[in-house]
C-alpha positions as CSV (number, residue, x, y, z in Angstrom):
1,X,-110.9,7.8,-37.6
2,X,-108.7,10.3,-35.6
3,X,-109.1,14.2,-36.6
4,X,-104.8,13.8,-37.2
5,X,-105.6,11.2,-40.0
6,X,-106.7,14.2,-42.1
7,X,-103.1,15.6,-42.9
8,X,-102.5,12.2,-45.1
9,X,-106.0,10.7,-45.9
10,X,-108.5,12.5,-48.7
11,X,-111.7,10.7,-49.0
12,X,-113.5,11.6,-51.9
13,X,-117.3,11.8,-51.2
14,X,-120.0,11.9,-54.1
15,X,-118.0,8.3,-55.3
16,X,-115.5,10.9,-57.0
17,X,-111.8,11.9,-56.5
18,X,-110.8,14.9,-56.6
19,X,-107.6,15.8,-58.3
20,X,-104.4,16.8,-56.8
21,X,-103.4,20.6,-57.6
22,X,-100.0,21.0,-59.7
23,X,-99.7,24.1,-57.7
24,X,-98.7,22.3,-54.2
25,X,-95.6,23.6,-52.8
26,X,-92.9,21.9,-51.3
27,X,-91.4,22.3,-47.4
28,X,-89.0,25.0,-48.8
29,X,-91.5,27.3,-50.4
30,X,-90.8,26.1,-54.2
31,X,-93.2,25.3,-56.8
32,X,-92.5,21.8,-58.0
33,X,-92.3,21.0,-61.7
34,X,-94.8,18.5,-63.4
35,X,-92.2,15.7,-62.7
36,X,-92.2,16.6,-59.4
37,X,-96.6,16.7,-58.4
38,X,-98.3,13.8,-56.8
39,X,-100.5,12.3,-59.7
40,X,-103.8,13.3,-60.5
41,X,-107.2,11.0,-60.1
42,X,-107.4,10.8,-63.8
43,X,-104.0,9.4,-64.0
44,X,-104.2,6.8,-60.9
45,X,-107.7,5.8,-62.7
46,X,-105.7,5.0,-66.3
47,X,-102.5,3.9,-64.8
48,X,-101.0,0.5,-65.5
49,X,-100.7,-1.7,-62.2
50,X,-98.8,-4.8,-61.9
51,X,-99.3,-7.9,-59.0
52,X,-103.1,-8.4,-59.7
53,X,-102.8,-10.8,-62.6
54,X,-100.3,-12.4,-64.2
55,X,-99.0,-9.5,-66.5
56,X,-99.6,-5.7,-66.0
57,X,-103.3,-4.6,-66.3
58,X,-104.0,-1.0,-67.6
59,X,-107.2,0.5,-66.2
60,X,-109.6,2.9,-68.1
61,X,-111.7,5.0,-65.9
62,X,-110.7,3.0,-63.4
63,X,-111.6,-0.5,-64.3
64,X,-110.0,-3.3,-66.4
65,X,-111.3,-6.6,-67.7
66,X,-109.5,-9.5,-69.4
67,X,-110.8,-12.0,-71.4
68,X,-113.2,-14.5,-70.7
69,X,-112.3,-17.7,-69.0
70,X,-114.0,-19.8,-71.7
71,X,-114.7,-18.7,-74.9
72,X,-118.3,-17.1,-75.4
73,X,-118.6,-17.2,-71.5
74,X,-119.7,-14.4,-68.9
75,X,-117.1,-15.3,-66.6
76,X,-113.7,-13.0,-66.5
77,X,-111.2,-11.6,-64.9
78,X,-111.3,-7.5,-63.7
79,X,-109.6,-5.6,-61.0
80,X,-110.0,-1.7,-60.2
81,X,-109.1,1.5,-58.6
82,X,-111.0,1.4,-54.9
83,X,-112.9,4.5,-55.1
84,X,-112.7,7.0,-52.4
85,X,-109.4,6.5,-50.6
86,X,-105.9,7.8,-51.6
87,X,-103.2,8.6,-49.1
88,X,-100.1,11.0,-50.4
89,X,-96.8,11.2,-49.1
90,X,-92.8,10.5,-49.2
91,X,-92.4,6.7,-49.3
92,X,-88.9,6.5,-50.5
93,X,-86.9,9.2,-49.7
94,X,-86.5,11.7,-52.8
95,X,-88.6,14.6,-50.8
96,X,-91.4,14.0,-53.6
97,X,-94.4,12.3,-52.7
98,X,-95.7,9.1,-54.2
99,X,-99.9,8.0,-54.1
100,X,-101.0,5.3,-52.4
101,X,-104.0,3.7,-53.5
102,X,-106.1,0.4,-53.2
103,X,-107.2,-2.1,-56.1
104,X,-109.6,-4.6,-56.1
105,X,-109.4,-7.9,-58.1
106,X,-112.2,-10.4,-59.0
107,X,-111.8,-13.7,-60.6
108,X,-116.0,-14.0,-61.1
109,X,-116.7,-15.9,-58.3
110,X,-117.5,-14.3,-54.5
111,X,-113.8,-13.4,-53.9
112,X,-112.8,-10.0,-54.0
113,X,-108.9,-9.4,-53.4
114,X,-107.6,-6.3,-52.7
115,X,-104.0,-4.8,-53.0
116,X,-102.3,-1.3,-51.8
117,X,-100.2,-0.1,-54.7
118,X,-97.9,2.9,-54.9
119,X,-97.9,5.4,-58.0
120,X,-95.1,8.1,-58.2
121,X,-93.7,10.2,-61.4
122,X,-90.4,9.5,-62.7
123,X,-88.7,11.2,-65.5
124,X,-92.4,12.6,-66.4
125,X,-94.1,9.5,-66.5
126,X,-96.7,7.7,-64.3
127,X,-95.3,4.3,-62.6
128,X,-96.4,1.7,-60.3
129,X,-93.6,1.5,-58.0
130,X,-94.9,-1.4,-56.2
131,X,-98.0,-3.4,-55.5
132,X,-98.6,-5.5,-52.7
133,X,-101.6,-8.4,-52.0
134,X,-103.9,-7.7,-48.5
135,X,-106.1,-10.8,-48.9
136,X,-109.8,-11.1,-49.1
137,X,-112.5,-8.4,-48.5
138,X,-110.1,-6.8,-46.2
139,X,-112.2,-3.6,-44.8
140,X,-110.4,-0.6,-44.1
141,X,-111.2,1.7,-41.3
142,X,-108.8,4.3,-41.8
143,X,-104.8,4.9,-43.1
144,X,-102.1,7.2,-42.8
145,X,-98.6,7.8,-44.5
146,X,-95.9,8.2,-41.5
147,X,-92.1,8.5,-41.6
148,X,-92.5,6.8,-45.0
149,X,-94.5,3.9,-43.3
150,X,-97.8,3.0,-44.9
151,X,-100.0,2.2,-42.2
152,X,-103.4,0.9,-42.0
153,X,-106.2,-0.2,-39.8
154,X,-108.2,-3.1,-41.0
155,X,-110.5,-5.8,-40.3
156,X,-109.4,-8.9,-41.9
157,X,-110.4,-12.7,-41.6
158,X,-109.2,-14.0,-37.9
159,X,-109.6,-17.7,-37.1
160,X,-112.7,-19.2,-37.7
161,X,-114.2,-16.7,-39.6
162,X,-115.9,-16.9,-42.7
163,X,-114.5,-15.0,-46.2
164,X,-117.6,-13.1,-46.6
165,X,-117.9,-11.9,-42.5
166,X,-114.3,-10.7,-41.2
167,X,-113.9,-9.9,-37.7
168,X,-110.0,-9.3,-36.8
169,X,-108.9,-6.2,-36.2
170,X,-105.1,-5.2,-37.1
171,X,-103.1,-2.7,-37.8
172,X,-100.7,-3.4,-41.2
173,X,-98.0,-1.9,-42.5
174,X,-95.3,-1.7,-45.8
175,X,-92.5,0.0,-46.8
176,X,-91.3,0.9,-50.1
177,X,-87.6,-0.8,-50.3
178,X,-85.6,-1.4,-53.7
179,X,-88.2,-1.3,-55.9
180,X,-90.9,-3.4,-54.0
181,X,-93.8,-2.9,-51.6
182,X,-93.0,-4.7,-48.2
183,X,-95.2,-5.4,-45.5
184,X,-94.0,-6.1,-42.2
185,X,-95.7,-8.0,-39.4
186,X,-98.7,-7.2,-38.8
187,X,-100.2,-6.1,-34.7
188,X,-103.3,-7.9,-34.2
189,X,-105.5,-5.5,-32.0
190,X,-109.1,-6.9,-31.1
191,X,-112.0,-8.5,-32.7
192,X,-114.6,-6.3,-34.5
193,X,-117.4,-5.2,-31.8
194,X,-119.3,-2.3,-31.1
195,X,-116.6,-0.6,-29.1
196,X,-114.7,-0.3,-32.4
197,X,-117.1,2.5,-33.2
198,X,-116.9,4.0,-29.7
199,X,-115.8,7.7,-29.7
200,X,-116.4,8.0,-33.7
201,X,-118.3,10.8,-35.5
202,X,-119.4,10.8,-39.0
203,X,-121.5,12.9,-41.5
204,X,-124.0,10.5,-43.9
205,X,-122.8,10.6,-47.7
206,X,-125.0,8.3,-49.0
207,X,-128.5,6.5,-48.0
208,X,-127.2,3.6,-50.5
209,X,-124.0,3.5,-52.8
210,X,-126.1,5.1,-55.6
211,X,-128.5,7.0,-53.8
212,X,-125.9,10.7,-52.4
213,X,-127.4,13.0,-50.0
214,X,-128.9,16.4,-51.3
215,X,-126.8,19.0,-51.2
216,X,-127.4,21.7,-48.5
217,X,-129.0,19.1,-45.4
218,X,-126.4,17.4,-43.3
219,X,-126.9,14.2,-40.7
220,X,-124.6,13.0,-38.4
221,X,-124.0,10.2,-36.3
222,X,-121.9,9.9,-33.2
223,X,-120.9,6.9,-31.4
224,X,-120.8,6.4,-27.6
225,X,-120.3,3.3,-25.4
226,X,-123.7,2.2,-26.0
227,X,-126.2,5.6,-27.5
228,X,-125.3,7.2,-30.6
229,X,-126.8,11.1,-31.2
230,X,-126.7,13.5,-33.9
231,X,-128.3,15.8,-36.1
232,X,-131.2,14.3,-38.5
233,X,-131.1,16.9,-41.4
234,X,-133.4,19.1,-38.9
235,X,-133.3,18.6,-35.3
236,X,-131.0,16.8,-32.9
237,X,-131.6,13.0,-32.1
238,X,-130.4,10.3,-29.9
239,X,-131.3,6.3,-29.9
240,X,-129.7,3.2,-27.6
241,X,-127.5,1.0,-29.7
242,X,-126.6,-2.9,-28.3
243,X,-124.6,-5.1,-29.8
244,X,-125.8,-7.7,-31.9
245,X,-125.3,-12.1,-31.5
246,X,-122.4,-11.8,-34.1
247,X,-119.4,-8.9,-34.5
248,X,-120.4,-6.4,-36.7
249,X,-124.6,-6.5,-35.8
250,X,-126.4,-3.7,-34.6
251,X,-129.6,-3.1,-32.9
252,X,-130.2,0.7,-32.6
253,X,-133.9,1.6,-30.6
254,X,-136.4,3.8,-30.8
255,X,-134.4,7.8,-31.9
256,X,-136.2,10.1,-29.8
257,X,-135.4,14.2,-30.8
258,X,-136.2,18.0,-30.5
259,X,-139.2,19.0,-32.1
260,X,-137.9,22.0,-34.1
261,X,-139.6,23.0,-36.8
262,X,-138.1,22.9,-40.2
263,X,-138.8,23.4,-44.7
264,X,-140.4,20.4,-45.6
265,X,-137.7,19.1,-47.6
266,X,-135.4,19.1,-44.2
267,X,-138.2,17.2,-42.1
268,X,-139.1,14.6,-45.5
269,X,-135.4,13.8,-45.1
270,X,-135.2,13.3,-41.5
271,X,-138.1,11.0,-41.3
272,X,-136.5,9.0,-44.2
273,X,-133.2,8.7,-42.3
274,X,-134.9,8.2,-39.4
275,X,-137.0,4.9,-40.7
276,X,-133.8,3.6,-42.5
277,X,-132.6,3.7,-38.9
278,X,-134.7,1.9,-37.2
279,X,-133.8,-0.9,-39.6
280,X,-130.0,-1.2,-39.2
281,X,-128.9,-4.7,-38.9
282,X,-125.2,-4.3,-39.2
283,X,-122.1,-2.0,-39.3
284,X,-118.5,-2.4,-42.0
285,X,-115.8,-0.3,-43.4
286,X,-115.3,0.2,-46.7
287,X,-112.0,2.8,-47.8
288,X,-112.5,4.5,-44.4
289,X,-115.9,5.5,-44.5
290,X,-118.3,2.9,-42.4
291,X,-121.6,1.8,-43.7
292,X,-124.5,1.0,-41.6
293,X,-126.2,-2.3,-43.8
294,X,-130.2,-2.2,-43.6
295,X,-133.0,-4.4,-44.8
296,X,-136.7,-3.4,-45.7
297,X,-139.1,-5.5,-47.1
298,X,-136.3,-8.2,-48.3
299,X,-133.9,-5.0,-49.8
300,X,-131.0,-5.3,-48.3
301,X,-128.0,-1.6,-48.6
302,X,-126.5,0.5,-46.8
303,X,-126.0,3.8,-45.6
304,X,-122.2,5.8,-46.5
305,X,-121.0,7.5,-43.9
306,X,-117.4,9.8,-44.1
307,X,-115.7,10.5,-40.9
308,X,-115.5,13.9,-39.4
């Protein structure tokens, strides 16, 4: 993700948001009133969203199930807040800015829709202003808020791929008009290789979604054409990286690094980042943050990684 994407994008690391302050000024040096603030995490998080299901579905710490399809069964609708991604900015015009956010919807089976959705105050109270569909398991690498343009960068299903494996990249973008979120046509810009990463830098969040780094190391990862290099909680390190058969595979070899010496806690985590690797079989994006998927001994994750 470009360093300018920072101004609009605020990933939340630790699978948390944090709140925006009610003490943000506007361009002309005055305070806004509560009417005027973005809305909060907590609010986004128990909002009521419309465009997911039939009729409007009011989340509760984020999430939202209806009933089941068949009486006594396991199987039911649910839809969510996305965590970690929320964009703020003007979208239609009134000098106040409006959240955007993502949702996800699931019907039970493998399917998992997602939707960009606008949030704004008006008259004091929390609204959707508009919802919009992006299709199946759309990935996004990274969004901005522009001239009141929502814009993202995605990888999507292209021809012939398969729902679970997208590989189309593409740029997408909507516009808050009367009332509803519209997109307009999307620019197609390449299929999803190891080049997509080229250039990239990125700080490691999370060894696996439930598993966040200790507080106080750091690990990094940088992308080149075809090495990638960073620091491993202790010393510096650098490994070849090819391409796999398929988009989106990976084969990184052997990390060679400095031999500092470090607390035992730093070189413990090293050698386990190190080890998880050597067994990276893949790369995807999920909110802006790419995950590098990994398998040991038939367990299958993946690392979290935030952009820097």
């Amino acid at each position: 993700m470009s360093k300018s994407f920072s101004r609009f994008i605020f990933l939340f690391l630790a699978g948390v948001f944090l709140s925006v302050s009610s003490q943000v000024c506007l361009a002309d040096g005055i305070t806004p009133t509560a009417d005027e603030t973005v809305p909060t995490a907590e609010e986004l998080a128990n909002a009521t969203y419309t465009g997911t299901e039939e009729g409007p579905v009011t989340l509760v710490d984020g999430r939202w199930e209806g009933e089941p399809y068949v009486e006594g069964g396991a199987s039911r609708p649910s839809a969510g807040l996305v965590e970690d991604f929320y964009l703020a900015g003007d979208l239609d015009g009134d000098g106040r800015d409006e959240a955007v956010v993502t949702l996800w919807q699931s019907s039970g089976g493998s399917g998992t829709f997602n939707y960009v959705a606008v949030v704004g105050r008006k008259n004091g109270e929390i609204m959707n202003l508009g919802t919009a569909a992006m299709g199946d398991r759309i990935q996004i690498r990274n969004g901005l808020i522009d001239s009141g343009m929502i814009i993202f960068d995605v990888v999507q299903q292209g021809e012939g791929d398969a729902a679970c494996c997208p590989t189309q990249l593409a740029t997408r973008t909507w516009t808050l008009e009367s009332g509803q979120l519209k997109e307009g046509e999307a620019m197609i810009t390449g299929r999803l290789s190891l080049a997509t990463l080229a250039g990239t830098e990125w700080v490691l969040t999370h060894f696996k979604r439930n598993e966040a780094m200790e507080k106080g190391a750091e690990i990094t990862l940088a992308f080149t054409a075809d090495r990638i290099s960073g620091k491993s909680a202790c010393n510096r390190y650098s490994a070849g990286v090819e391409q796999g058969e398929a988009p989106g595979e990976l084969k990184i070899g052997l990390a060679m690094g400095t031999r500092m010496a470090c607390p035992g806690e730093l070189m413990d985590l090293e050698s386990k980042y190190l080890d998880v690797l050597s067994r990276v079989t893949g790369f995807s994006f999920l909110a802006g943050k790419l995950l590098l998927n990994w398998e040991n001994d038939g367990e299958q994750s993946a690392m979290v990684f935030a952009p820097i």
